[in-house]
Structures are given as structure tokens and as C-alpha cells.
C-alpha positions in Angstrom: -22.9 -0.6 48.6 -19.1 -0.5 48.1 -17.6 -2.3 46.0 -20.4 -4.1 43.7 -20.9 -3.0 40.1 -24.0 -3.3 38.7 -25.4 -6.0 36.6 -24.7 -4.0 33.8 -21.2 -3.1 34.2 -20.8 -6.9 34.9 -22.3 -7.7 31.8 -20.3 -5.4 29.5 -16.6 -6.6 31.2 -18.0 -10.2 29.8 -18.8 -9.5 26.5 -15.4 -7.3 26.5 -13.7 -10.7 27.6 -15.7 -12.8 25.0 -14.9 -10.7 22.3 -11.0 -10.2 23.4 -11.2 -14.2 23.5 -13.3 -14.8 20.3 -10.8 -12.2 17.9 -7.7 -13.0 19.5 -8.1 -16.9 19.0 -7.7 -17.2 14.7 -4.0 -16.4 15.6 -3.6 -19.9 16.9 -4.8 -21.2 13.3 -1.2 -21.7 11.0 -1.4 -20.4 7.4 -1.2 -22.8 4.2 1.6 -22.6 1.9 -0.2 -21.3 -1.1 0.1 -20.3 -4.7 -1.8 -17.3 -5.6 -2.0 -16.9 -10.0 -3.6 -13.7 -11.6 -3.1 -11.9 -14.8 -2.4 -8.0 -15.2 -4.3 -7.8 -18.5 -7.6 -10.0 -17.6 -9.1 -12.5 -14.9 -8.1 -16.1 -14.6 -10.9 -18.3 -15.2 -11.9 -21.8 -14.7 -10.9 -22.9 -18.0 -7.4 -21.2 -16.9 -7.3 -23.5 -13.6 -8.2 -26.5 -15.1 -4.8 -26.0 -17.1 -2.6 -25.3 -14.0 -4.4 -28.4 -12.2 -3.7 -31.1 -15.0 0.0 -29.0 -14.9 0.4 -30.2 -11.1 -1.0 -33.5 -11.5 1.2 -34.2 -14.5 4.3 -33.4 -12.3 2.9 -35.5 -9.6 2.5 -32.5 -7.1 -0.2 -32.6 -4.4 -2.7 -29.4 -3.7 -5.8 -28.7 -2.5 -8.0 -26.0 -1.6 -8.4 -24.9 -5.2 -10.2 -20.9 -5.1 -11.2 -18.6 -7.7 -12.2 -15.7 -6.6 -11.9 -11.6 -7.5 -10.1 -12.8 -11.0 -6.9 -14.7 -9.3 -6.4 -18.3 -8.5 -6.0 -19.9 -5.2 -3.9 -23.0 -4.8 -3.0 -24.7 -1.0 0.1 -27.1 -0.8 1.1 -29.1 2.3 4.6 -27.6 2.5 6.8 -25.5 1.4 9.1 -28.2 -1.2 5.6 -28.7 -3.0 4.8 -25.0 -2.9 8.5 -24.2 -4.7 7.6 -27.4 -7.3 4.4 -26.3 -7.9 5.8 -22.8 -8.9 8.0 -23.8 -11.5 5.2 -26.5 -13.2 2.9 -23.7 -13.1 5.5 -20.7 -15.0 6.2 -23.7 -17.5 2.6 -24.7 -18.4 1.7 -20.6 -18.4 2.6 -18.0 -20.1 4.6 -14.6 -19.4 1.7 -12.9 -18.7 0.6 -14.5 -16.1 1.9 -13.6 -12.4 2.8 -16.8 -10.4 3.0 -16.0 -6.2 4.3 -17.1 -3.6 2.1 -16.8 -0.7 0.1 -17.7 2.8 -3.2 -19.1 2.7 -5.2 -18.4 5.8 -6.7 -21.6 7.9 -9.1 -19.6 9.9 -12.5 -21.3 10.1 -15.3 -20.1 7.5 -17.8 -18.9 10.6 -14.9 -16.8 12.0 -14.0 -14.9 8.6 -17.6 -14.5 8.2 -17.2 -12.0 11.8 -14.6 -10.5 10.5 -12.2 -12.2 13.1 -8.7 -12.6 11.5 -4.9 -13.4 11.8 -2.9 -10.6 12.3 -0.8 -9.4 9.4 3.1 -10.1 10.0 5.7 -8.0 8.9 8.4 -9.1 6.9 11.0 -9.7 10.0 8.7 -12.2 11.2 6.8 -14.0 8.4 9.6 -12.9 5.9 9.5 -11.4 2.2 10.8 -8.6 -0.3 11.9 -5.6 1.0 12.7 -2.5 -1.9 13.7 0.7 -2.0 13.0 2.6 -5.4 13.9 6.3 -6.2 11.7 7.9 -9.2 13.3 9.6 -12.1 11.9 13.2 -11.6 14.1 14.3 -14.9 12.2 12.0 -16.6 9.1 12.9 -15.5 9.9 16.6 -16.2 11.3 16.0 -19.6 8.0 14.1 -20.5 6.2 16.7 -19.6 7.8 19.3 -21.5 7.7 16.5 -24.5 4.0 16.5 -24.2 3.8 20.2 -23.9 6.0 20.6 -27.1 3.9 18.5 -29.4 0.7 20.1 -28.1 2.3 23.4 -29.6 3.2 22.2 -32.6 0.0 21.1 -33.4 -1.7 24.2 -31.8 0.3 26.5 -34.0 -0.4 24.2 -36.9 -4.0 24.9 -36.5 -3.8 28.7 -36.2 -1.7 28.3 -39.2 1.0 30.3 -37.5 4.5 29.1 -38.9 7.3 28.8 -36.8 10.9 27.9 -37.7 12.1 25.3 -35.3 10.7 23.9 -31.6 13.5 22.8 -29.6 13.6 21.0 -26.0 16.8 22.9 -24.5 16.3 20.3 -21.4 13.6 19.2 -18.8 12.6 22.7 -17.8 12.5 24.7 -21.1 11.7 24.9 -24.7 12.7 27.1 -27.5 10.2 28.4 -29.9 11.9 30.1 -32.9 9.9 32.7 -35.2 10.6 34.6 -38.2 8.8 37.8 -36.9 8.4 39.8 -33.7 4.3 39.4 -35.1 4.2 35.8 -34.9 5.7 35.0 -31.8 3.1 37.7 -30.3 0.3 35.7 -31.8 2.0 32.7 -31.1 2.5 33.5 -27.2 -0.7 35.1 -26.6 -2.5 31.6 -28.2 -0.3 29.3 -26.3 -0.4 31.4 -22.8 -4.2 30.3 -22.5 -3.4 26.6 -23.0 -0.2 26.6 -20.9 -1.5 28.5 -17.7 1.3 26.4 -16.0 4.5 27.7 -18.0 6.4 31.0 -18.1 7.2 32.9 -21.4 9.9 35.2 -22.2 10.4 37.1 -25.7 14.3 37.3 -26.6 16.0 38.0 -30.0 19.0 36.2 -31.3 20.4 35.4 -34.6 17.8 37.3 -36.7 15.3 35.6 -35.0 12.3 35.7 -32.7 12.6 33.7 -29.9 9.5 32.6 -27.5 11.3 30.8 -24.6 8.5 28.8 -22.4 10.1 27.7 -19.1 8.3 25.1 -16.0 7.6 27.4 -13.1 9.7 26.5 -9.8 6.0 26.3 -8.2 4.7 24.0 -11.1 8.2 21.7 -10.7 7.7 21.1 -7.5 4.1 20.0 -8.0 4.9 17.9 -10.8 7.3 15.8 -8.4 4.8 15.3 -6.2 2.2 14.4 -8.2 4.6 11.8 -9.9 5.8 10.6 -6.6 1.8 10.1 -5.5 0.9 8.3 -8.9 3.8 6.4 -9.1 3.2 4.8 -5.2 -1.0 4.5 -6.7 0.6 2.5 -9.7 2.8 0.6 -7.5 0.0 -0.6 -5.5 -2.5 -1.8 -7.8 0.8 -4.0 -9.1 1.1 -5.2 -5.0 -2.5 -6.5 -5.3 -1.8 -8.2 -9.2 0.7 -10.0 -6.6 -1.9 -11.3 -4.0 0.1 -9.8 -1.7 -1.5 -9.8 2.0 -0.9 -6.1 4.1 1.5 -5.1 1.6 3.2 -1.8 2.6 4.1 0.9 -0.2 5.3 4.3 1.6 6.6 7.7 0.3 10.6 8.1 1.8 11.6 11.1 1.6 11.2 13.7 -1.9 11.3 10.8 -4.6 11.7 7.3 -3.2 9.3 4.9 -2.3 9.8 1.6 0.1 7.6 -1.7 -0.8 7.7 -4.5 1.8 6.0 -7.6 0.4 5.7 -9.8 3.3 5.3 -13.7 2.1 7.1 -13.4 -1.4 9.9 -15.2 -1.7 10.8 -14.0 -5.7 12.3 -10.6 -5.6 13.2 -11.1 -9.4 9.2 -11.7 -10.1 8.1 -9.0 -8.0 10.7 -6.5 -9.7 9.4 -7.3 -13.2 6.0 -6.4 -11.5 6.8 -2.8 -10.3 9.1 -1.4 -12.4 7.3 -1.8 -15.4 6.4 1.4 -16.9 4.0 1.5 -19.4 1.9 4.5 -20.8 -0.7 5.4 -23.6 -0.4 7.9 -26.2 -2.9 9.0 -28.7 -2.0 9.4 -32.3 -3.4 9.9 -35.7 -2.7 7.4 -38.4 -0.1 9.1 -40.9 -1.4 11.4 -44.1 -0.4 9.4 -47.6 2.7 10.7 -48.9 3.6 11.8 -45.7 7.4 11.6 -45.4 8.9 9.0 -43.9 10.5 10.8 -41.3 7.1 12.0 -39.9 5.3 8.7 -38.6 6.2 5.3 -37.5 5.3 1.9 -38.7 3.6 -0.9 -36.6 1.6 -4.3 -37.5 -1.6 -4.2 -36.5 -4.3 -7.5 -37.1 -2.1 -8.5 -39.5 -1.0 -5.3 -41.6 0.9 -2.4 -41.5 0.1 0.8 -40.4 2.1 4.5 -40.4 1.5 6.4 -37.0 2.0 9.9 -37.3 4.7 10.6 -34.9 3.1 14.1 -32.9 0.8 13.2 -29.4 -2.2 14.0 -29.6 -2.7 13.1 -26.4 -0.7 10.9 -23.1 -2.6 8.3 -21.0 -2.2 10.6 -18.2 -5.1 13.0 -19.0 -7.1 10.1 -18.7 -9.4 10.5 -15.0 -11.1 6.9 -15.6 -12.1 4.4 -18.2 -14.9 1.0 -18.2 -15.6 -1.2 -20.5 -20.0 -1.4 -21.9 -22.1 -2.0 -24.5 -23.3 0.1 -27.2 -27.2 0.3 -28.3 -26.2 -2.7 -30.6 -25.1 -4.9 -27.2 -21.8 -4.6 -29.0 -18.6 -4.1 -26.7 -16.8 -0.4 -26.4 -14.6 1.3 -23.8 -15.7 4.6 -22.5 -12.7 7.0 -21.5 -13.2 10.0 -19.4 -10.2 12.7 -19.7 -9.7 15.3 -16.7 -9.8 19.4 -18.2 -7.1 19.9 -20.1 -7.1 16.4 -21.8 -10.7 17.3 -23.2 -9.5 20.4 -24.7 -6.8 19.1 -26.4 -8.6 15.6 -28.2 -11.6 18.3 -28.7 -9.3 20.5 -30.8 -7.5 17.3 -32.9 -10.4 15.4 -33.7 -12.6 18.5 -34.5 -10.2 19.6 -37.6 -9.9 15.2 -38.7 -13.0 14.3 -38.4 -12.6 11.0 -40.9 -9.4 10.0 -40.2 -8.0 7.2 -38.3 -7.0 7.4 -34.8 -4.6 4.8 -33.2 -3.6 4.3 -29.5 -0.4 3.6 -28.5 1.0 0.9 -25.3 4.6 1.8 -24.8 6.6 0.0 -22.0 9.4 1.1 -20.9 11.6 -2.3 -20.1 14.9 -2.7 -18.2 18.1 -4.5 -19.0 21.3 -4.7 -17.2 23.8 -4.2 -18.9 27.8 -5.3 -17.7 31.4 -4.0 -18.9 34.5 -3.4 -17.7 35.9 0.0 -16.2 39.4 1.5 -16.6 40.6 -0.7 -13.5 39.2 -3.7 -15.1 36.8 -4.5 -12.6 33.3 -5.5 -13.9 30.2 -3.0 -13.4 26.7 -3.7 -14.1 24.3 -0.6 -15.8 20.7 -0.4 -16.0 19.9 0.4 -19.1 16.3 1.9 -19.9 14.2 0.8 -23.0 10.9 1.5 -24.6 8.5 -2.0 -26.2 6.0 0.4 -28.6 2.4 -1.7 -28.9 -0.3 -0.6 -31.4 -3.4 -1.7 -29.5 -6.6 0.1 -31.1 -6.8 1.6 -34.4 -10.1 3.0 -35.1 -11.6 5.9 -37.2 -12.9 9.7 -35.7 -16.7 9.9 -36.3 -16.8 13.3 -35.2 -15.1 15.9 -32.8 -14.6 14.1 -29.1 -16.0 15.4 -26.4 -13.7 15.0 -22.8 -15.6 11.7 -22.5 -15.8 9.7 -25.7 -15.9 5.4 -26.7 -13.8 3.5 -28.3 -15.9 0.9 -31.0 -14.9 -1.7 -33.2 -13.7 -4.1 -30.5 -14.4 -7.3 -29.3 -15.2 -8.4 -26.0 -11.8 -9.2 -24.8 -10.1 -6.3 -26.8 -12.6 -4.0 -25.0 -12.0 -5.7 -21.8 -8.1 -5.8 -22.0 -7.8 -2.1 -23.2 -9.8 -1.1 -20.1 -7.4 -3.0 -17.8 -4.6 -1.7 -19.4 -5.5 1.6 -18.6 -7.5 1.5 -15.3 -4.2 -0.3 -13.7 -2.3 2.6 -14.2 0.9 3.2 -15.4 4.2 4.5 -13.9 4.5 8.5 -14.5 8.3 8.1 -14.4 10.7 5.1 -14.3 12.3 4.0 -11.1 15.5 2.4 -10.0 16.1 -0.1 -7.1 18.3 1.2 -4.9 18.3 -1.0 -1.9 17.0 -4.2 -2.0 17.1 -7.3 0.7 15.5 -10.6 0.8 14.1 -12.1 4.4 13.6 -16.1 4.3 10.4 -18.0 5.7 12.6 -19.7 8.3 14.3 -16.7 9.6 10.9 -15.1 9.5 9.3 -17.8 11.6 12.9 -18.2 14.1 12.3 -14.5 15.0 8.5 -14.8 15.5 9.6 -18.0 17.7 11.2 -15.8 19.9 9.2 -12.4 19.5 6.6 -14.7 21.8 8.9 -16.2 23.7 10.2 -13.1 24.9 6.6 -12.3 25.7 5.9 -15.5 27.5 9.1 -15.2 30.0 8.0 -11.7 30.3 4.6 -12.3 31.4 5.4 -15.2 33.1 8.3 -13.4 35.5 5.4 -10.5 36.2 2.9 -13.2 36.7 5.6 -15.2 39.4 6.0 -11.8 41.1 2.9 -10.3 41.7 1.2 -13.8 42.9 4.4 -14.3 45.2 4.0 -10.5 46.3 0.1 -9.6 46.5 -1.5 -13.0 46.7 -5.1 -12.8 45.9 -4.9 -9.1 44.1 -1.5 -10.4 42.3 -3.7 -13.3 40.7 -6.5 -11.0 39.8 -3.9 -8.5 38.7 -2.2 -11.8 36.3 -5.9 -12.5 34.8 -6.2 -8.8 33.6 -2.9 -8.9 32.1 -3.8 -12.4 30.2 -7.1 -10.4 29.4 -4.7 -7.2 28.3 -2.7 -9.3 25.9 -5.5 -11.1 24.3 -7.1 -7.8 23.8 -3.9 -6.3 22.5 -4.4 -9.0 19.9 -7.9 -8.7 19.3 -7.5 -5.2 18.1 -4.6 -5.6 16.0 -6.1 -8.6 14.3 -10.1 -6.7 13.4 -10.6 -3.4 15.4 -7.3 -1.9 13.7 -5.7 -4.1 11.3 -2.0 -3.3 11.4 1.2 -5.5 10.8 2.8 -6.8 13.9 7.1 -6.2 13.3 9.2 -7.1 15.9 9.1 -3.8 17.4 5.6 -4.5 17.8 6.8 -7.2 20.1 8.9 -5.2 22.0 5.8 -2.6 22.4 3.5 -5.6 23.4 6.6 -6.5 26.5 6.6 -2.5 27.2 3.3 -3.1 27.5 3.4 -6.0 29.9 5.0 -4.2 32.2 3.2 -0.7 32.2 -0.3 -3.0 32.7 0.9 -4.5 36.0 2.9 -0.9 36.7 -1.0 0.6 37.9 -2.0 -2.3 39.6 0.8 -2.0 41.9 0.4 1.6 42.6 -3.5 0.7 43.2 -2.7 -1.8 45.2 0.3 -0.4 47.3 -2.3 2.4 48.0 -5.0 0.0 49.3 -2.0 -1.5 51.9 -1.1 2.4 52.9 -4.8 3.0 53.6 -5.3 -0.4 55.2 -2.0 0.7 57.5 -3.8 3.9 58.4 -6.7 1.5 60.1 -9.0 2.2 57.1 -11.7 -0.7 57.0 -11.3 -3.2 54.3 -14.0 -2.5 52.1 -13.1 1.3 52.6 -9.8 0.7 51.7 -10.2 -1.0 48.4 -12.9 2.0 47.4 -10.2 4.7 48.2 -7.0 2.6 47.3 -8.9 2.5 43.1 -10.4 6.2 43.0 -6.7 7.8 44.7 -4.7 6.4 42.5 -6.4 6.6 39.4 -5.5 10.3 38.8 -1.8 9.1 39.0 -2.4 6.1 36.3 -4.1 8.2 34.4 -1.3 11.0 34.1 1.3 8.6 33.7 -0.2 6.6 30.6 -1.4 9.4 29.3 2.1 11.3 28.8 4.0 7.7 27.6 0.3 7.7 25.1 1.4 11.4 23.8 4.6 10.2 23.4 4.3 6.8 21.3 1.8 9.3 19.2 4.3 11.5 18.4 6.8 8.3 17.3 3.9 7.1 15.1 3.6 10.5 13.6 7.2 11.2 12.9 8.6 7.7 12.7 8.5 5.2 9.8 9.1 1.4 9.4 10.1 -0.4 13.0 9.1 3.3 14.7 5.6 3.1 13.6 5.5 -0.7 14.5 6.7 0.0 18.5 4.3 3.1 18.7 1.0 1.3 17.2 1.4 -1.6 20.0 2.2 1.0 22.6 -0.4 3.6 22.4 -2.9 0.4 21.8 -1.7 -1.5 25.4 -1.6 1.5 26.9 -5.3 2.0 26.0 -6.4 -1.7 27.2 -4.2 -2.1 29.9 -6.1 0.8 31.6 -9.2 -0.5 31.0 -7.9 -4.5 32.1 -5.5 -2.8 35.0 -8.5 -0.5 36.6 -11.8 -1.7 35.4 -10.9 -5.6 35.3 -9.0 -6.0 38.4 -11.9 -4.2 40.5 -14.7 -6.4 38.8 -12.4 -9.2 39.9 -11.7 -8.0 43.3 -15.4 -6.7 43.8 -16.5 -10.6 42.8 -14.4 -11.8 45.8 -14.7 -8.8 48.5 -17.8 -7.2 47.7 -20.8 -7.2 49.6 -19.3 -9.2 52.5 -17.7 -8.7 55.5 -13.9 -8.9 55.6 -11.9 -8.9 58.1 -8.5 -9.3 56.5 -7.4 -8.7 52.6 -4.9 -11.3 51.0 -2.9 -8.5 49.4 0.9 -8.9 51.4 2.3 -8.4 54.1 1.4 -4.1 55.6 2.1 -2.6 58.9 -0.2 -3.1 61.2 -2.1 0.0 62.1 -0.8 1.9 65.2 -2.8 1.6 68.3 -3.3 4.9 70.1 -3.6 5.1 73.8 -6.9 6.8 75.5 
């Protein structure tokens, strides 16, 4: 029979629209101002909350809502002037280490979260937030390198007892190994060749003396500044989610920068003290007696002093994962894994110091700004890099380490902290900030005020029109595209979480229009076929299968199109082109599928004489 789907095909539109309904409808819920408190080094507790509540009560500051959950603290405020209060009273009762956010607090109901039915994540143009741009130091992270090749030969040499008259770093591509004798820069290159697969060696002789010049490969540069690039943009977002941050977005721009949009914080000096700390391990062994001075460095350690000898034995880097346990005596450890060429190199130390102490550096490399005057007299502000050096484990080699090895002698939050330290990762170079801009809550809000309203007077002008113009079809045509947007939603809130940005908007009005765009071609088909004296009922069978082939070619080309934005665009690009390419897809199946269930419901099966769908010529009578 034309025109009737099957019970089936009923059934599945429903649940389509229940589920469009039932997803879409926890963005009508408003977020709670919200404080969210964690700690880089080790989870806040209970005993930590009920510090930060007497905090609030002593400053007379109402909260509720009070989580702690995944090693962070939750706290709800009823607006935004206790929210800021409640900031300060808790950096004053806590201290540095602790990381104090400002943030949303979804309202949705319990049975909802439980479905996995959500808000949609907002973009810091409309909810507002931190926006940075931060370019990594690839000189750096060459020249460390290079440093950490340098003291692995020295100490390599050392061992195969081959002397060598000075190492030098010429600069962040190349070192100069000097030798008395053609014969021990052979040995000395043919030794060092295995280890350094990456580097290139060249023999040259100058003033008297042998010269081993090792140089990066153009190949192994490039490699190394992607690699940094990757693990700095890793780092930076295990920092995001120290910040509690909801749908933060850390990107790769270009060859070495990185852009971090933290939609919700309102602290952009907090959030800088977050990512641009760089901090790092190094491995050393605990100065010889009688060592010279000049050789090691001293740090307090539990109370007393100890001399670090000054040569790596091995950088944090090598390190491929780390967790804290118990040994056979339930008593706490850390167990480090190191990747290759990091279980080579402890392997060869600890063998030959089997006895001797072996201490473990934290070094942080801080930030201070630094102002002066130029020659025109006109004040000019300088970052200026530092380095914090921590002694955080000093323990004694047992016997040789394998490339996974413990750490002993600790106690339950020593084990626990060192294995944060080092699981969070550190920066592989520094970075600068250079572009940074600040978007308030109330702008935030104003411009997702009139993101919808632009969508409501849009919808509401197509709705006028195609009631005015098609009558009964135009309404069914308005409930799809109320269907379309609500489904729009749904997916962007579960199916394919993604933040909504203003050019999301403007893809969700594209989209508006495009929707309503195929059921007029449908339906100005039906009145041409109705015109040629085409039944009614024939006419709404052939005015949906003709012009299908047409709807389809047409969203499918502006579908190729918005993928090709999202694949080549960043930022607002990728914004407009996720909420294209996903209307397109449900306005086909709202514009098409929906609109003939609806029209089936009121034509189908029945006799018609006439369809409400505007004004057609009649068709032309011809004379017998």
C-alpha cells in the first residue's frame, strides 16, 4: 500500500525521537559555580576537606555539594561572588602545593549521568576561560640532549679506561672529543658508535691533537623536535586534568607551538604556574670521599648533607613507566621501568658500583620576569629561566639494575609521591607564552545568549514560511526540523562529545536552513507531479523517491566539503565543520525519513482527494 511504513519503521523513528528528546534535554539544566582542589604530588583526602570546610565556614561563606572523588575535591557555591571568596579563603588556609580552580559544576540529574546523557561542552567564546599560545624551546631540548649524550661518554670512556683530554659541547648539535692519539680516538669511536646509533662521527686533527667530532643527524633533529613537541603537549595535558578542567583543548600549531584553551578558568596566572613548569629527574651517584669539590654538588637530605657526583647517569626521560607496591615484607617501593637505551646505560653504572649510593634528582626549571630599562628609557620585561635542584631519594645499589628495577627504603607517602612525580610527566623543554587572552563568564554567557537567539529567529522565520507556504507539509516539515535540532544536540552532547564555539552556532543556522532546503525540493516535486494529474497518493510516493537522488548529491558534496574544513582547519574552522557535517547527517534522516512518517500518519491508507500542500496549477484538461 503506498504510503504506510511498517510497524517497525514506525517504531524505530520513535525511539530515534525519544532518544533525540531524552539526550538533548540535560542542556536545559544550568551548571553550579564550583571550586574544584587537587594536588600535583598526591590525592586530597577527607582529612584535607574537612580543613578547607572549617576554612569556608570561618569566613562565613556558604557551599554545598561537597565531592571527593578521583583524588580532587568538589565544592558548589550559589554564585559567582561566593565562588571568588571562597577561592581566596581556600589559597590562604592551603598550601602552595595545592591547585585551587575555578570551575562549572554540572546540575544534571544522577539517573541521567548514569545514561551517559550530558551537557554539551562550551568553548571558551561562549562559557569563557584561558586561552594560550606556548612555543617550545627546541635549542633547549637539543642542547639537553647532547648534555645527556656527553656525560654518558664520559663515563663510557671512563669504564674502558680510555683517557681522553677534554669533552667539549661546541653548541646544540655537536660535541668535541679531544684525544692524545690517532689509537684512542679509534677505540674510542668504534665503542661509542654502538651506543650512539643516532649520532655522526668525523675524525679530524688539529693542534697536535686527535679530534672525534660527534654531530646530531638532520634526520635525528628533526625527530627529536617532534618527539619534544608530542611529550611536551602529553605533559601539558596531564597538568589540564591536575586543573579539573572540563573538555580542555591542548593542540599542536604549527612545528613547536602548542595552543591550550581552558574553558571555565578564570586565573590565567594559576594556570600558567601549572603548565610551564618544567621539571625533570636525573640519576646520580653519591660523590667518592675526597672527591674534589668541583666534581659533585651538595644537597640536604632528611636532615644532613650529602655530595652528588655531578655526571648523569641517567635523565627521567628513559623512564617508559613507573608504580608504586609492596615488597615481600608488605613494605612500600617504586618500580621503574626504563625504555632500551635507558637499561643499557643504569645496567653499565650500577654493574661497576655495586655498594655505593645512588641519589635521584627533582630539578624544576622556574620562571621569573625580570624588568629594566632600554637605551630609549622605555621599560621592557624578560623571562628569565631558572633551575630549583630537589634531592628526593637517596638509596644504596644492591647489585647491577636491570631496565626494570625498585626503589626501597621509603615510606608510604615517599613511595607514593615519587611515583607521581614521575608518572605526571615532565616538560622535555621549556616553553614561552606567546599570546595569551582572557574571556570573562559574562561575555561568555552574552555571546551564548545570542548564539541561540540567532538560532531561535532563524528557525522561527523558516518555521513562519513554510507553514504560511505548504500548510500541512510546512508543519510536518517544522516538526522534523525541531526533531533535527534536538538531534543535532543529542549527538554533540553523548554520541560525539565535542565543544560547541560560536561557529558551531553558525553551523547549527547553516544547518537550519539546508534541513528545510530538501523538504522543499520534495515537496515542490509532489505539487509538479500533482499539476501533471498524478493521484494524490501517487504523487507523494514519486514526489519522496524523485527527489531524493537530488538531496542526496547536494548534501553529500556540502558533507565532503565541511570534511575537508575539519581536516585542514583548526580552532573556529573545526567548530563550523563538526556542526555541519553532523546536521547534514540528521537533517537527511529528519528532512526524508521524518517528514514521510509524518505525512504517511496523515495521508496514508486513505483516500484523498486534495493535499494541503499550497497553492499548484490545476492539471490541464484535455479534449476527446
Amino acid at each position: 500500500m503506498l504510503n504506510r511504513y511498517p510497524a517497525w519503521k514506525n517504531i524505530l523513528i520513535l525511539l530515534v525521537v525519544i532518544w533525540g528528546l531524552l539526550y538533548s534535554i540535560p542542556n536545559l539544566y544550568p551548571d553550579d559555580e564550583a571550586i574544584q582542589i587537587s594536588n600535583a604530588t598526591f590525592p586530597v583526602t577527607e582529612a584535607d576537606l574537612a580543613g578547607i570546610t572549617s576554612a569556608l565556614e570561618a569566613a562565613q561563606i556558604e557551599f554545598f555539594g561537597e565531592e571527593v572523588e578521583d583524588g580532587s575535591v568538589l565544592l558548589r557555591f550559589n554564585d559567582v561572588n561566593d565562588q571568588l571568596r571562597a577561592k581566596s579563603a581556600i589559597e590562604e588556609a592551603l598550601t602552595d602545593d595545592y591547585i585551587v580552580a575555578l570551575n562549572l559544576a554540572p546540575t544534571t540529574p544522577g539517573w541521567m549521568q548514569a545514561i551517559g546523557a550530558g551537557k554539551m561542552s562550551l568553548g571558551l567564546d561562549l562559557q569563557g576561560g584561558v586561552h594560550f599560545l606556548m612555543e617550545v624551546d627546541m635549542d633547549a631540548a637539543l642542547q639537553r640532549r647532547m648534555e645527556d649524550t656527553l656525560s654518558n661518554a664520559r663515563s663510557i670512556l671512563r669504564e674502558e679506561r680510555i683517557r681522553s683530554r677534554g669533552m667539549n659541547l661546541i653548541d646544540n648539535t655537536h660535541l668535541e672529543l679531544r684525544f692524545g692519539s690517532a689509537q684512542d680516538r679509534s677505540a674510542a669511536r668504534s665503542i661509542l658508535a654502538e651506543t650512539f646509533i643516532e649520532m655522526q662521527f668525523q675524525n679530524r686533527d688539529a693542534e697536535g691533537m686527535s679530534i672525534l667530532d660527534i654531530r646530531l643527524m638532520p634526520d635525528t633533529i628533526l625527530q627529536i623536535q617532534r618527539d619534544t613537541l608530542q611529550a611536551n603537549r602529553t605533559t601539558l595535558i596531564n597538568r589540564v586534568d591536575a586543573l579539573g578542567v572540563s573538555e580542555p583543548t591542548v593542540q599542536q600549531q604549527g612545528s613547536d607551538r602548542i595552543v591550550v584553551e581552558l574553558p571555565g578558568v578564570q586565573d590565567p596566572a594559576q594556570a600558567i604556574s601549572i603548565l610551564q613548569r618544567i621539571a625533570t629527574l636525573q640519576f646520580h651517584l653519591e660523590a667518592e670521599p675526597g672527591a674534589p669539590s668541583t666534581s659533585y654538588e651538595t644537597y640536604e637530605f632528611e636532615g644532613q648533607l650529602l655530595n652528588v657526583d655531578n655526571d648523569v647517569i641517567l635523565q627521567g626521560d628513559r623512564i617508559s613507566s613507573v608504580r608504586p607496591s609492596l615488597d615481600q615484607n608488605g613494605l612500600p617501593q617504586v618500580q621503574i621501568n626504563l625504555d632500551a637505551q635507558g637499561g643499557n646505560q643504569i645496567n653499565r653504572v650500577t654493574r661497576d658500583n655495586v655498594g655505593r649510593n645512588m641519589d635521584i634528582l627533582l630539578i624544576e626549571t622556574r620562571s621569573r620576569t625580570n624588568t629594566y630599562l632600554d637605551e630609549n628609557g622605555e621599560e621592557v620585561e624578560e623571562t628569565e629561566f631558572y633551575e630549583d635542584k630537589r634531592l628526593i631519594s637517596h638509596a644504596t645499589i644492591r647489585t647491577a639494575l636491570p631496565r626494570t628495577f625498585v626503589i626501597t627504603g621509603l615510606s608510604q607517602r615517599e613511595a607514593m609521591d615519587l611515583s607521581l612525580l614521575i608518572s605526571s610527566g615532565s616538560l622535555a623543554a621549556p616553553m614561552t607564552i606567546v599570546e595569551q587572552s582572557v574571556i570573562g563568564p559574562s561575555m561568555g554567557a552574552e555571546n551564548l545568549a545570542q548564539g541561540i537567539e540567532g538560532v531561535e529567529v532563524a528557525a522561527a522565520l523558516v518555521v513562519l514560511f513554510m507553514f504560511a507556504y505548504y500548510r500541512v507539509f510546512g508543519l510536518a516539515a517544522n516538526v522534523a526540523l525541531v526533531m533535527n535540532i534536538l538531534l543535532i544536540f543529542a549527538v554533540l552532547s553523548s554520541v560525539l562529545p565535542a565543544t560547541l564555539t560560536l561557529p558551531g552556532i553558525v553551523g547549527i543556522v547553516l544547518t537550519v536552513g539546508m534541513a528545510v532546503d530538501a523538504n522543499v525540493l520534495i515537496f515542490t516535486r509532489i505539487r509538479e507531479e500533482l499539476s501533471a494529474g498524478m493521484s494524490p497518493q501517487q504523487a507523494i510516493d514519486s514526489g519522496y523517491d524523485r527527489a531524493f537522488t537530488t538531496i542526496l548529491d547536494a548534501n553529500l558534496t556540502t558533507f565532503l566539503v565541511a570534511l575537508v574544513l575539519f581536516s585542514i582547519g583548526s580552532g573556529p574552522v573545526k567548530g563550523f565543520a563538526v556542526t555541519l557535517m553532523i546536521g547534514i547527517i540528521t537533517s537527511m534522516f529528519t528532512a526524508i525519513v521524518g517528514t514521510r512518517a509524518l505525512i504517511n500518519l496523515i495521508y496514508g491508507g486513505r483516500k484523498v482527494q486534495k493535499l494541503s500542500i499550497g497553492s499548484y496549477p490545476a492539471p490541464e484538461k484535455t479534449a476527446t
